[in-house]
N, CA, C and O atoms as a GROMACS GRO file, in nm:
protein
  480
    1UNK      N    1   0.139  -2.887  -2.141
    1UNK     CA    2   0.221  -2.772  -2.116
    1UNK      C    3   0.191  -2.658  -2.212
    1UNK      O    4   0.212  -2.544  -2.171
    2UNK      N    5   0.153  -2.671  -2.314
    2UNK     CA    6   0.050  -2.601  -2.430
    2UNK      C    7  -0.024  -2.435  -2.379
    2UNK      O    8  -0.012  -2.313  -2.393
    3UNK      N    9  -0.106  -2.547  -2.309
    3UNK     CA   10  -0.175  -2.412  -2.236
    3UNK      C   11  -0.113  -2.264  -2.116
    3UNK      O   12  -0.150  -2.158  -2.065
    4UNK      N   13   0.001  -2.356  -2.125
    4UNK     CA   14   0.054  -2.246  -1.977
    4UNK      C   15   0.173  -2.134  -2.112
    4UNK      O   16   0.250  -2.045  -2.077
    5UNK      N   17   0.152  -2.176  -2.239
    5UNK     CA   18   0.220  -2.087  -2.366
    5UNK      C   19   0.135  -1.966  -2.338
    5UNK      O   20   0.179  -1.851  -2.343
    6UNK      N   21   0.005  -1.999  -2.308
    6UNK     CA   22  -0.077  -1.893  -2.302
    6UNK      C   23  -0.127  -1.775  -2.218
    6UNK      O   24  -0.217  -1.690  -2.218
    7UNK      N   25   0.013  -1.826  -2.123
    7UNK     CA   26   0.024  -1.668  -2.041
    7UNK      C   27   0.114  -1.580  -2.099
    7UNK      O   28   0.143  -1.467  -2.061
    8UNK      N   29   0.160  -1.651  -2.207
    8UNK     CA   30   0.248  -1.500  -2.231
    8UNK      C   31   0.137  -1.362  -2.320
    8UNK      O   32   0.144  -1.239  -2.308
    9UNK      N   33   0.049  -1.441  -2.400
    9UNK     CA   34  -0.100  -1.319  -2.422
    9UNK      C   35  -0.145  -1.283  -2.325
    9UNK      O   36  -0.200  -1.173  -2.319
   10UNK      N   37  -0.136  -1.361  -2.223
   10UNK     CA   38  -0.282  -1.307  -2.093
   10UNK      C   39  -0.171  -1.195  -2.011
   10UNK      O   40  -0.228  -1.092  -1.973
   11UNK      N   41  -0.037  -1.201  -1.982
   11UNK     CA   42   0.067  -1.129  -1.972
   11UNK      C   43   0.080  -0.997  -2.066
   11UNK      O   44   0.115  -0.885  -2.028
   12UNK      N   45   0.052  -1.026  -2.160
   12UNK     CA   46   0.033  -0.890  -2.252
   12UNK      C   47  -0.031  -0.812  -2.269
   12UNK      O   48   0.005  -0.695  -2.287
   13UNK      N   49  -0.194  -0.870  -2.267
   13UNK     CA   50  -0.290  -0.791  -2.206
   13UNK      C   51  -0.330  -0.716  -2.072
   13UNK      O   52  -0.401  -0.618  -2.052
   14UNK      N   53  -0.252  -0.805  -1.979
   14UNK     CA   54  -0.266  -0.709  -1.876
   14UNK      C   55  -0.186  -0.600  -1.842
   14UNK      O   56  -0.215  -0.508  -1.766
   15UNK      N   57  -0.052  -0.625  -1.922
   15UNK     CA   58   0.042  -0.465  -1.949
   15UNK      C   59  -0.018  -0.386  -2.001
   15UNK      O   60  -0.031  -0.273  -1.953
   16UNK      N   61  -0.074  -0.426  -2.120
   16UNK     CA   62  -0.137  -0.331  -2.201
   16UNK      C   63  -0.308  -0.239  -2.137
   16UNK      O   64  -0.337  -0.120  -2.154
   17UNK      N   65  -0.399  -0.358  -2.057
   17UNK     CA   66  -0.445  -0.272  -2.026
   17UNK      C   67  -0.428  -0.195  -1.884
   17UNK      O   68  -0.493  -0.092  -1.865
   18UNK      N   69  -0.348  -0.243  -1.792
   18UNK     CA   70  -0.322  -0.175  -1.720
   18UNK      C   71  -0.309  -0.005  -1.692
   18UNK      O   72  -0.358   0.066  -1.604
   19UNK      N   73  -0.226   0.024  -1.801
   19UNK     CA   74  -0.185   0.164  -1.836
   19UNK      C   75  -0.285   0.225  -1.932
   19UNK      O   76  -0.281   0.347  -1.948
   20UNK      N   77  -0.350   0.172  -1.979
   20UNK     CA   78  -0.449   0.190  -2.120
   20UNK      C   79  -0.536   0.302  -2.070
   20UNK      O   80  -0.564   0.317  -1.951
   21UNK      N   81  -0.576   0.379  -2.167
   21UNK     CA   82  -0.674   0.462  -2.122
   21UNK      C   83  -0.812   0.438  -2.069
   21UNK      O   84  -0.882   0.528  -2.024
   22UNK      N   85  -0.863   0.257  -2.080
   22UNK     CA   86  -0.979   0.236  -2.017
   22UNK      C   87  -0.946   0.184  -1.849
   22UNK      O   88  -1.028   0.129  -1.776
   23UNK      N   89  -0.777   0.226  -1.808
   23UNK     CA   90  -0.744   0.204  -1.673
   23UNK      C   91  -0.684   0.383  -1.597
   23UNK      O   92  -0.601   0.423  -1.515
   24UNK      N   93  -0.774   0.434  -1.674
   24UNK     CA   94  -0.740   0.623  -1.641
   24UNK      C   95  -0.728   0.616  -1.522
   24UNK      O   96  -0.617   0.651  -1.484
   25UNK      N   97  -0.831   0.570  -1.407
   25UNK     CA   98  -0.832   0.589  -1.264
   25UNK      C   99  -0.685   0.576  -1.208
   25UNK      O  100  -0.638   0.650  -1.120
   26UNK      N  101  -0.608   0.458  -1.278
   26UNK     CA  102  -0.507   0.396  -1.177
   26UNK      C  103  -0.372   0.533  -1.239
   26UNK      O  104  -0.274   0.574  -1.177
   27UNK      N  105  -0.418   0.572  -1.371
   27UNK     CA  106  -0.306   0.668  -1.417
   27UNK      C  107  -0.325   0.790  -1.376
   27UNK      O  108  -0.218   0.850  -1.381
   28UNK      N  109  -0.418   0.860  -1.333
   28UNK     CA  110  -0.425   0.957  -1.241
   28UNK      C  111  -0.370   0.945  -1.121
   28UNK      O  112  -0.311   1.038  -1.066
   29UNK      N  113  -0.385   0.823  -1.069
   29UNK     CA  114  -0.342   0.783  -0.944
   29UNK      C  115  -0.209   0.821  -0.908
   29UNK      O  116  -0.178   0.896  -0.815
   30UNK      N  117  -0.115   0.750  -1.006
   30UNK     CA  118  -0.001   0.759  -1.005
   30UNK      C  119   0.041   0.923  -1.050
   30UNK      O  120   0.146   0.976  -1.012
   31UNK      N  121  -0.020   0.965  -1.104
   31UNK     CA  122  -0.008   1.122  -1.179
   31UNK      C  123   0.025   1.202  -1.056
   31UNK      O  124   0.110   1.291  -1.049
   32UNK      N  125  -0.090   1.139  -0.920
   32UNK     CA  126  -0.134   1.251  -0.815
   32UNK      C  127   0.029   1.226  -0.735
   32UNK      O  128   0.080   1.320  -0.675
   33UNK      N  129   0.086   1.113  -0.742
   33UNK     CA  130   0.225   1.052  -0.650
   33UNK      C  131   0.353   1.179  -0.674
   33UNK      O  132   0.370   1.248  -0.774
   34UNK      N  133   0.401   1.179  -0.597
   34UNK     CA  134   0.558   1.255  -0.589
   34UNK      C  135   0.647   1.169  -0.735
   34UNK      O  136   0.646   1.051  -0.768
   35UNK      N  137   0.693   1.246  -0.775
   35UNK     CA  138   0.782   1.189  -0.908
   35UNK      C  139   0.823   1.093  -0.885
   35UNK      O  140   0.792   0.986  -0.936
   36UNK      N  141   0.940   1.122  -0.762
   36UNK     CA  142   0.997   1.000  -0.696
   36UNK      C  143   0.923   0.858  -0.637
   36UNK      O  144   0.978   0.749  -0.636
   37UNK      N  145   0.785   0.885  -0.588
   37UNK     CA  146   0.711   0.685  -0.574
   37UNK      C  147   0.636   0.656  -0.690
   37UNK      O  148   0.567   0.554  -0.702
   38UNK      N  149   0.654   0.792  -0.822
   38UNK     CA  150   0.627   0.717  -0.917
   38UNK      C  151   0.709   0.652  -1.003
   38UNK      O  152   0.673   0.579  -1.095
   39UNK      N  153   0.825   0.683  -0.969
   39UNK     CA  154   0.918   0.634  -1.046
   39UNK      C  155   0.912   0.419  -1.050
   39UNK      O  156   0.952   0.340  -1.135
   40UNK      N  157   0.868   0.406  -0.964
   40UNK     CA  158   0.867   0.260  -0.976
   40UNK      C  159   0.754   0.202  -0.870
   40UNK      O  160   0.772   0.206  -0.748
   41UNK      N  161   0.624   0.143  -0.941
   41UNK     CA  162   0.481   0.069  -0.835
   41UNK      C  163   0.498  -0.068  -0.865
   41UNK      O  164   0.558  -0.105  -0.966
   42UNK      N  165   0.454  -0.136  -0.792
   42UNK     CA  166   0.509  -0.289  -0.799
   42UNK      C  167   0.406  -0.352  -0.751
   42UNK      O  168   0.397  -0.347  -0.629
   43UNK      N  169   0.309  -0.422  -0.817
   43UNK     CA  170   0.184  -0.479  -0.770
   43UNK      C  171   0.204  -0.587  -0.730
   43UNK      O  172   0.308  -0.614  -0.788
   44UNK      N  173   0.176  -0.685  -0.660
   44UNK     CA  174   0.131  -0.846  -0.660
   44UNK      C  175  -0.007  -0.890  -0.686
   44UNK      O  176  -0.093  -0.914  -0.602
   45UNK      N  177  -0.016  -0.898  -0.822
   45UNK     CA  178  -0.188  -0.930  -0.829
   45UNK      C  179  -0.219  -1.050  -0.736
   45UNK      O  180  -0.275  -1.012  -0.633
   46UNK      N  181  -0.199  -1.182  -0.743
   46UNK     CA  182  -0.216  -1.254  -0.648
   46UNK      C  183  -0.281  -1.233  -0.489
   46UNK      O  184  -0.387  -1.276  -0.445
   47UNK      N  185  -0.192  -1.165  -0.433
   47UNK     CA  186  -0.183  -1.112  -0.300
   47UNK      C  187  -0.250  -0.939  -0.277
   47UNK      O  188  -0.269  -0.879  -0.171
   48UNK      N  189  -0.273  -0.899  -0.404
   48UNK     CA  190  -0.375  -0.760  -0.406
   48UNK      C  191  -0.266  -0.661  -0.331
   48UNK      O  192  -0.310  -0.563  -0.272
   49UNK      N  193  -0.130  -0.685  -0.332
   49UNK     CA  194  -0.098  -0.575  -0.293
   49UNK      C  195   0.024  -0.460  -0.377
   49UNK      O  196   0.087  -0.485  -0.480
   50UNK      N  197   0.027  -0.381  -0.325
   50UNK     CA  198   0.072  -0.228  -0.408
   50UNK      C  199   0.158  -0.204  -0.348
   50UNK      O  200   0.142  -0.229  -0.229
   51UNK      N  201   0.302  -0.140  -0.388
   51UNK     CA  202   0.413  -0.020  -0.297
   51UNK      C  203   0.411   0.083  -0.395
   51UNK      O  204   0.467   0.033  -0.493
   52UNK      N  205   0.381   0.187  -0.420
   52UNK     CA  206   0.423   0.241  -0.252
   52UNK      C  207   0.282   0.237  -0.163
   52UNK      O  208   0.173   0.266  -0.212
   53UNK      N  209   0.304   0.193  -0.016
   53UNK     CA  210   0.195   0.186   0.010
   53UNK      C  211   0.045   0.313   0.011
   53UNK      O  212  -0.074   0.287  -0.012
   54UNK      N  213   0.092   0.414   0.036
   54UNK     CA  214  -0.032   0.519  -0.022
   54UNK      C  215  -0.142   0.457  -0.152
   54UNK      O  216  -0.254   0.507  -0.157
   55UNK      N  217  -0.119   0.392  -0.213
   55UNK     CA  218  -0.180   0.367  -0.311
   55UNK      C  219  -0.266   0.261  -0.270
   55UNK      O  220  -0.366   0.244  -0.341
   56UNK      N  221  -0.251   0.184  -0.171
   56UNK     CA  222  -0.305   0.077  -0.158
   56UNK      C  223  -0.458   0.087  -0.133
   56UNK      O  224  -0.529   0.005  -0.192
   57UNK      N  225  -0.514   0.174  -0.055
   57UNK     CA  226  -0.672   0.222  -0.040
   57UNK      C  227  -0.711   0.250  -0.147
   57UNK      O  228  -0.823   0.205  -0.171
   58UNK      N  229  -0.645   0.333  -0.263
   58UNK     CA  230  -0.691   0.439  -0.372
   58UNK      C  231  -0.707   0.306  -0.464
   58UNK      O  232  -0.809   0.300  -0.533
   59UNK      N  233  -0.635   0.223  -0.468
   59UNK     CA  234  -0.616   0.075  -0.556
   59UNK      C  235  -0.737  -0.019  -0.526
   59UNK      O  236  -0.795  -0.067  -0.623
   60UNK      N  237  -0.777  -0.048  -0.409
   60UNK     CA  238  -0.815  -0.176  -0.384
   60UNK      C  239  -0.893  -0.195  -0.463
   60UNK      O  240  -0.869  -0.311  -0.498
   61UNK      N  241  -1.048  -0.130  -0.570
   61UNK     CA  242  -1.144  -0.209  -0.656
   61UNK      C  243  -1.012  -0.218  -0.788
   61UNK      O  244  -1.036  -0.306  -0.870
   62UNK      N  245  -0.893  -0.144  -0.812
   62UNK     CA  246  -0.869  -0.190  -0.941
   62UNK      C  247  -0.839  -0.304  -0.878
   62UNK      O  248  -0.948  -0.358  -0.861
   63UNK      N  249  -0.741  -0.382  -0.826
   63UNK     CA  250  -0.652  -0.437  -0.808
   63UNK      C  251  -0.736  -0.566  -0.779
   63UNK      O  252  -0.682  -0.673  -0.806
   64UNK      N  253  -0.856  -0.567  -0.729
   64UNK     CA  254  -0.987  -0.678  -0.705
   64UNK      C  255  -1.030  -0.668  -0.857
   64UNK      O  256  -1.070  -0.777  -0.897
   65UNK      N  257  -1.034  -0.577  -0.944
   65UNK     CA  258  -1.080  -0.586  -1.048
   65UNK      C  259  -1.000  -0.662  -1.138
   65UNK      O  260  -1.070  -0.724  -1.219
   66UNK      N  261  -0.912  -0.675  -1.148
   66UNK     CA  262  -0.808  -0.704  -1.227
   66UNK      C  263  -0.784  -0.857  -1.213
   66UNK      O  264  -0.781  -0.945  -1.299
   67UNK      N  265  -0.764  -0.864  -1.026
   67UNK     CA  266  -0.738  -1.023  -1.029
   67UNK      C  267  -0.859  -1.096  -1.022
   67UNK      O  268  -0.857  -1.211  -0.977
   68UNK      N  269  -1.003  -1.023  -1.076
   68UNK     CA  270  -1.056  -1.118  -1.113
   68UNK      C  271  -1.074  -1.152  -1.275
   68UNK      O  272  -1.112  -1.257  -1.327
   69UNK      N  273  -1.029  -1.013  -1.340
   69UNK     CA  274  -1.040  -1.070  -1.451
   69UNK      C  275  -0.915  -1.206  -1.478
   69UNK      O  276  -0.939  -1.305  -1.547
   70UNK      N  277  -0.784  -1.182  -1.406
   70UNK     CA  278  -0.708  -1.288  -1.416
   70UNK      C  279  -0.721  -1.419  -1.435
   70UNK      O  280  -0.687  -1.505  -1.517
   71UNK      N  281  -0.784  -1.407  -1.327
   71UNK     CA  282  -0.830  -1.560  -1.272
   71UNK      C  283  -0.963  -1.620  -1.328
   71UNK      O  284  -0.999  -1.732  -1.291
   72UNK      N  285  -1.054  -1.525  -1.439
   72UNK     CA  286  -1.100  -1.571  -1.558
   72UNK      C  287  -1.058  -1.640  -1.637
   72UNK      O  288  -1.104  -1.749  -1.673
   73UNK      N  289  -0.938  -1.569  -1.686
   73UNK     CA  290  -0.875  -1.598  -1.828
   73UNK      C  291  -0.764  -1.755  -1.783
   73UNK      O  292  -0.746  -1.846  -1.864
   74UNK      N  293  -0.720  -1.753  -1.676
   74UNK     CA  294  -0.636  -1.879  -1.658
   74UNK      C  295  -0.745  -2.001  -1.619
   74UNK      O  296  -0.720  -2.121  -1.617
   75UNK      N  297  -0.846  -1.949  -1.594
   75UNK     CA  298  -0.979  -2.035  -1.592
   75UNK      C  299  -0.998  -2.133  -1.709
   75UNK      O  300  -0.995  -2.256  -1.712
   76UNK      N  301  -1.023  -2.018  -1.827
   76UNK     CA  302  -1.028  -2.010  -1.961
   76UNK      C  303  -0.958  -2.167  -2.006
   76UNK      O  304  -1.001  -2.270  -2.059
   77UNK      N  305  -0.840  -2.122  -1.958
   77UNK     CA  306  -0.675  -2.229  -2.023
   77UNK      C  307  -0.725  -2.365  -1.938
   77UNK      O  308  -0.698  -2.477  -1.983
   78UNK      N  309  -0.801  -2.350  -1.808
   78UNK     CA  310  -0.808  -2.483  -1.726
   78UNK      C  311  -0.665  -2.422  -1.655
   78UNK      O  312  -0.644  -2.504  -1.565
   79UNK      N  313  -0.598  -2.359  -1.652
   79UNK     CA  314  -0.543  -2.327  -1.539
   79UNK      C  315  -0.545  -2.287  -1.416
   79UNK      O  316  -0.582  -2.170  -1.404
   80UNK      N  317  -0.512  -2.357  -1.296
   80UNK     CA  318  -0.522  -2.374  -1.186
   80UNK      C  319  -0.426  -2.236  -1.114
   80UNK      O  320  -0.311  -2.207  -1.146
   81UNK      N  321  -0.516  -2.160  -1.002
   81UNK     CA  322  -0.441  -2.078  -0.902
   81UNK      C  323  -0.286  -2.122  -0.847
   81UNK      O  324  -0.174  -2.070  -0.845
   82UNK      N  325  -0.348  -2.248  -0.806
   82UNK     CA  326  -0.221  -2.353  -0.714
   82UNK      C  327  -0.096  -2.347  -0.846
   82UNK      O  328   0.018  -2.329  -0.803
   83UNK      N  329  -0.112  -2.361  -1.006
   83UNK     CA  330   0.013  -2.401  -1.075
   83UNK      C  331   0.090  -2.256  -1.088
   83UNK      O  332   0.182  -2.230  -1.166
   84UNK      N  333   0.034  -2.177  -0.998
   84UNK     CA  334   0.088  -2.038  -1.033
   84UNK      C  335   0.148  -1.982  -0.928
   84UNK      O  336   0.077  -1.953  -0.832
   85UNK      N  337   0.313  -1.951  -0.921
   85UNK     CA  338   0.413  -1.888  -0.821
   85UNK      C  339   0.381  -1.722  -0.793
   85UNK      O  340   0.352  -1.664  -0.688
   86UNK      N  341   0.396  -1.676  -0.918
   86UNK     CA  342   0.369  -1.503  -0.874
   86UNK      C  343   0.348  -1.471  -0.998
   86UNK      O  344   0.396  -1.528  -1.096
   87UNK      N  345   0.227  -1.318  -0.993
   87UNK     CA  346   0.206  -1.274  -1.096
   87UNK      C  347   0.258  -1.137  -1.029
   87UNK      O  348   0.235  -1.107  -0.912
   88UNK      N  349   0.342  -1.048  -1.129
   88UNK     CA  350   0.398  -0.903  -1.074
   88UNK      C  351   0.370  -0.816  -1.186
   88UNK      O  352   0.370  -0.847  -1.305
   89UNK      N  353   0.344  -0.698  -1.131
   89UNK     CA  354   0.323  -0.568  -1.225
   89UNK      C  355   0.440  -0.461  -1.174
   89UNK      O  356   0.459  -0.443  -1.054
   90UNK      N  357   0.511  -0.397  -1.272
   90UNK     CA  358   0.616  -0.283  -1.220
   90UNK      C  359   0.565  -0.195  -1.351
   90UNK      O  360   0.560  -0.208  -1.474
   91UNK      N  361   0.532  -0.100  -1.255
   91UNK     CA  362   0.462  -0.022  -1.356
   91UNK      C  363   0.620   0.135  -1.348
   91UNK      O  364   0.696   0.176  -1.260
   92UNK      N  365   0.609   0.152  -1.417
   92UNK     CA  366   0.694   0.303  -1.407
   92UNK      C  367   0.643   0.448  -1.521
   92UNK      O  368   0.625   0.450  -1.643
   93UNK      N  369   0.634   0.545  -1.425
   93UNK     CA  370   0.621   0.680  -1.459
   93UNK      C  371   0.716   0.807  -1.484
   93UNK      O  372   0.754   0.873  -1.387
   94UNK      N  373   0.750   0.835  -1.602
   94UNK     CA  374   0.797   0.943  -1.629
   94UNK      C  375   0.721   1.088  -1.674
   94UNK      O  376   0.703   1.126  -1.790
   95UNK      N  377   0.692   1.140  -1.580
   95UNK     CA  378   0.570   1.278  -1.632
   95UNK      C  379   0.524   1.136  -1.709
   95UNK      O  380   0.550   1.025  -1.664
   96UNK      N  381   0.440   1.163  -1.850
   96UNK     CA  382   0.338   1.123  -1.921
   96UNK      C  383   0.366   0.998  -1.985
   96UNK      O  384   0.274   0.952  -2.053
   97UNK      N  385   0.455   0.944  -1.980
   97UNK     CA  386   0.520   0.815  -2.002
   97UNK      C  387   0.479   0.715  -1.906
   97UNK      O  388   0.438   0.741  -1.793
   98UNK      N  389   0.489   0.626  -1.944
   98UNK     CA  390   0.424   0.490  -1.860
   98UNK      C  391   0.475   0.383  -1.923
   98UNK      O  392   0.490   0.391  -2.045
   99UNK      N  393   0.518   0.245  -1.843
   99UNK     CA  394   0.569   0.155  -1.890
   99UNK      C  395   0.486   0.057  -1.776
   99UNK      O  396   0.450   0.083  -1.661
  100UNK      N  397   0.469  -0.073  -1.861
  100UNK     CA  398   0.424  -0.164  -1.743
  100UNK      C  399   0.461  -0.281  -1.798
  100UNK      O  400   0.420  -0.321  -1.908
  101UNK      N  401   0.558  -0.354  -1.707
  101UNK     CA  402   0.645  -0.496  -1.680
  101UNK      C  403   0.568  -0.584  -1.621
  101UNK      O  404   0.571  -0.584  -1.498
  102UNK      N  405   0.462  -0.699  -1.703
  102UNK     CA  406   0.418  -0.835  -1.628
  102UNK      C  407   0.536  -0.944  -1.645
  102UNK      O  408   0.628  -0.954  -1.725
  103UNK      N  409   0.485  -1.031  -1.520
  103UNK     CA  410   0.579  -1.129  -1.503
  103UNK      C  411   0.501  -1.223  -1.435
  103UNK      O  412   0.493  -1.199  -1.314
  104UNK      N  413   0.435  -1.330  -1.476
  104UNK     CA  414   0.378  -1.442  -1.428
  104UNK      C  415   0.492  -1.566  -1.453
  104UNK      O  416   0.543  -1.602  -1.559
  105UNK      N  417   0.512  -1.612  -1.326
  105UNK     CA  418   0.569  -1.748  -1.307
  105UNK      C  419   0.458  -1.877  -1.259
  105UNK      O  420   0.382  -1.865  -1.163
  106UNK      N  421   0.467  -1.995  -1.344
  106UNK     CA  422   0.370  -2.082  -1.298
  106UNK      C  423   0.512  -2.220  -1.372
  106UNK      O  424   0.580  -2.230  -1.474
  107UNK      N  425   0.494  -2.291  -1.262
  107UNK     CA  426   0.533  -2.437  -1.326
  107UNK      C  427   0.703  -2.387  -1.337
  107UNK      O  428   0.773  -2.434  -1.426
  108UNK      N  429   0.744  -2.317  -1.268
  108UNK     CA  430   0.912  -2.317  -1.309
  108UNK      C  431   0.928  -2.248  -1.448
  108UNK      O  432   1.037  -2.265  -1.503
  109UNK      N  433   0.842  -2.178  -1.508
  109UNK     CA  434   0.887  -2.062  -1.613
  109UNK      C  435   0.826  -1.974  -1.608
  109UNK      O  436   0.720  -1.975  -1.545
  110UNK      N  437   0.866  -1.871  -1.670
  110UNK     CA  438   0.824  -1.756  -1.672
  110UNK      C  439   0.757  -1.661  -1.792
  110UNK      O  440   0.817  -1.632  -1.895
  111UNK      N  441   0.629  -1.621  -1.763
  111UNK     CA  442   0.590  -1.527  -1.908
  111UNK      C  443   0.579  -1.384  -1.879
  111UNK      O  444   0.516  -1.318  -1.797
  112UNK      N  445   0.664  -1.359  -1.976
  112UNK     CA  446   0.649  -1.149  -1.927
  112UNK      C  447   0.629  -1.110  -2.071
  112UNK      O  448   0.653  -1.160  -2.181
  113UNK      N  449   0.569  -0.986  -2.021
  113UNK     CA  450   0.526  -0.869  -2.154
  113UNK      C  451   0.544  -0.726  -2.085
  113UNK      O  452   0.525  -0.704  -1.966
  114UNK      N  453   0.579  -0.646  -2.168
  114UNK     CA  454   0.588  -0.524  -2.113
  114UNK      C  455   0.509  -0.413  -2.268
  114UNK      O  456   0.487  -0.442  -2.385
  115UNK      N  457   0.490  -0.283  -2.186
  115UNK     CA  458   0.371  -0.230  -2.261
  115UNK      C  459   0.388  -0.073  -2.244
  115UNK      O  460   0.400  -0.024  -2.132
  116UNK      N  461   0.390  -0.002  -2.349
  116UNK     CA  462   0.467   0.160  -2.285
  116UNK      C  463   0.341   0.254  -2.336
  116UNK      O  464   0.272   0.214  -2.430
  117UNK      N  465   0.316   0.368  -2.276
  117UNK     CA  466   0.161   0.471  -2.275
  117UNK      C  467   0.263   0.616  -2.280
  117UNK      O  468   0.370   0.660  -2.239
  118UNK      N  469   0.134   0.653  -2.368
  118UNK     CA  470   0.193   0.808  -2.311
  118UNK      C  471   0.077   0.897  -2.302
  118UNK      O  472  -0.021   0.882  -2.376
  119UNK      N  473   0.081   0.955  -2.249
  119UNK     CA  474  -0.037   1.071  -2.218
  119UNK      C  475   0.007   1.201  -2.240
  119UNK      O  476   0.113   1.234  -2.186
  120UNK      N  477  -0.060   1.288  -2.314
  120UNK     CA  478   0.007   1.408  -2.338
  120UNK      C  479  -0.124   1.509  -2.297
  120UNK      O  480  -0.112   1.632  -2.303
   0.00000   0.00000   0.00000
């Protein structure tokens, strides 16, 4: 059970780089959105999908990019796809503010990290 401690780093890193400046594409993205569907994006890495849906074309190599780095790193641990319920991203935008909420459930618990950006 050791190893599944170790989504709460792999959870952290992907808040962190999500919003990070080496993920500019996806923060423009959201930059280009109405205040209001930026106010709250909600990924399913797992399932590759995005709301609000507009984003979903503009997304698809991050969002392939991402869940493959995922599914590296739980590789890494010997962790299995199958021991894993949902991995979620809620990302939120205020003008230049950015916050991003992971939440991986595997095995009946849960590891979250959250991660805040600002762009000026």
């Amino acid at each position: 059970m050791t190893k599944f401690r170790s989504l709460k780093g792999i959870a952290n890193n992907l808040a962190d780089s999500f919003i990070s400046p080496t993920n500019l594409d996806f923060v423009h993205l959201v930059g280009s959105l109405y205040p209001e569907d930026a106010k709250l994006i909600k990924i399913n890495l797992l399932k590759e999908t995005i709301t609000p849906g507009e984003l979903k074309k503009s997304c698809k190599n991050i969002l392939s990019y991402y869940k493959k780095w995922f599914v590296e790193e739980i590789k890494k641990l010997d962790i299995s796809l199958e021991d894993l319920e949902d991995v979620t991203l809620k990302i939120s935008s205020h003008g230049s503010y950015f916050t991003c909420n992971v939440l991986i459930k595997a095995k009946n618990k849960e590891y979250s990290a959250k991660s805040l950006q600002s762009y000026s």
